[in-house]
Each structure stands twice: as structure tokens, then as C-alpha cells.
C-alpha positions as CSV (number, residue, x, y, z in Angstrom):
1,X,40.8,51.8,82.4
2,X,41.8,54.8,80.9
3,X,45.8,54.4,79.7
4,X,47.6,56.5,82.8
5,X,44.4,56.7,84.6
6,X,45.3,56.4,88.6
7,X,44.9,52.7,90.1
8,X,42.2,52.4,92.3
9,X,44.8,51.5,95.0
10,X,46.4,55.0,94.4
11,X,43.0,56.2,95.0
12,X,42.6,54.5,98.0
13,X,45.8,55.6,98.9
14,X,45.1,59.4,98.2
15,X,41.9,59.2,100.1
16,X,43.1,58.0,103.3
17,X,46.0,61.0,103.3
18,X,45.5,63.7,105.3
19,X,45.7,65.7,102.5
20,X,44.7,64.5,99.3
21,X,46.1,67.1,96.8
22,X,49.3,67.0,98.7
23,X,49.1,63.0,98.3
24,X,48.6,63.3,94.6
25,X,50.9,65.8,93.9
26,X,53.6,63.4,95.9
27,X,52.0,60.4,93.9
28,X,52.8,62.3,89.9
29,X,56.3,63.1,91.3
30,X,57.0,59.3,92.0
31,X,55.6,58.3,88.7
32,X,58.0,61.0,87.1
33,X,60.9,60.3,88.9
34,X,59.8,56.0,88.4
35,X,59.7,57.2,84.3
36,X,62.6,59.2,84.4
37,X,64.4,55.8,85.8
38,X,63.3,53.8,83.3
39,X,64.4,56.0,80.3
40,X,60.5,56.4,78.9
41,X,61.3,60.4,80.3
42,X,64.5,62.6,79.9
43,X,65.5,65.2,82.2
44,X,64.5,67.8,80.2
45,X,60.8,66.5,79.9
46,X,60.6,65.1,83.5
47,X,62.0,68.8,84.3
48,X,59.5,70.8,82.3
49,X,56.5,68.2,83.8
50,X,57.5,68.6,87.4
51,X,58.0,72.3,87.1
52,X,53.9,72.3,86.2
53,X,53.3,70.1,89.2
54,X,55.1,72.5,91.2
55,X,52.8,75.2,90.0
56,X,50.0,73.0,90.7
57,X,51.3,72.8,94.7
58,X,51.6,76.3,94.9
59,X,48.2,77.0,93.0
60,X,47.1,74.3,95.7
61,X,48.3,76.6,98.3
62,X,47.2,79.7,97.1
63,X,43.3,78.0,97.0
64,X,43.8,76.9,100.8
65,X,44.6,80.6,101.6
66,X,41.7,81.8,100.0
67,X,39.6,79.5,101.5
68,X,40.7,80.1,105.5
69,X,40.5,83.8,104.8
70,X,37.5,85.1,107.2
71,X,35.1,87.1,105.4
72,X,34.2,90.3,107.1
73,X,30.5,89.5,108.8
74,X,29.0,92.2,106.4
75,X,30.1,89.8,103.3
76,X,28.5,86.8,104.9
């Protein structure tokens, strides 16, 4: 396995969540905050890194907008 590659039981784990980006957006923020604990990441690093998953959930949420959007029937 790839060196910070996901486990296949956080796989699993993402898979079975009602909704998986949400789950693995959840699942990089405990591995910051689990780094941060450990002293491998420093607040200004874990600050900079979870302000880019952040953007990720609301570029996340953006996408789902788009996507429940109906499209006029002339479009289709």
C-alpha cells in the first residue's frame, strides 16, 4: 500500500455512509486533528490543510446543487 493511502477498513467504512464524500471529508479531518495530537502537524499546517478540506465540502456541495438542478425539458 501506497504510504497514506486509505485502509481498506476506512474504505469499507466510507462505503457503507450515507454519504460517502461527507464520510471522507469527516475521515481527513480525524486524521488531521489524530496528527496534530501527535506533534507530526502544527497548527499552522493542520490549519492551512483543513482550510482545503473545507473548500473541498463546499465544492462538494456546490456539485450536489448542480446535480438536483432540473433541466428545463427543452435541454433534455
Amino acid at each position: 500500500a501506497l504510504p497514506g493511502a486509505a485502509s481498506p477498513a476506512d474504505l469499507e467504512r466510507a462505503l457503507a455512509a450515507p454519504h460517502v464524500p461527507l464520510a471522507v471529508c469527516r475521515r481527513i479531518t480525524e486524521l488531521l486533528e489524530d496528527a496534530r495530537r501527535r506533534g507530526t502537524l502544527d497548527s499552522y499546517r493542520l490549519g492551512l490543510i483543513d482550510q482545503n478540506t473545507q473548500l473541498l465540502m463546499d465544492y462538494l456541495g456546490g456539485c450536489e446543487r448542480i446535480h438536483a438542478t432540473p433541466l428545463p425539458f427543452a435541454y433534455t
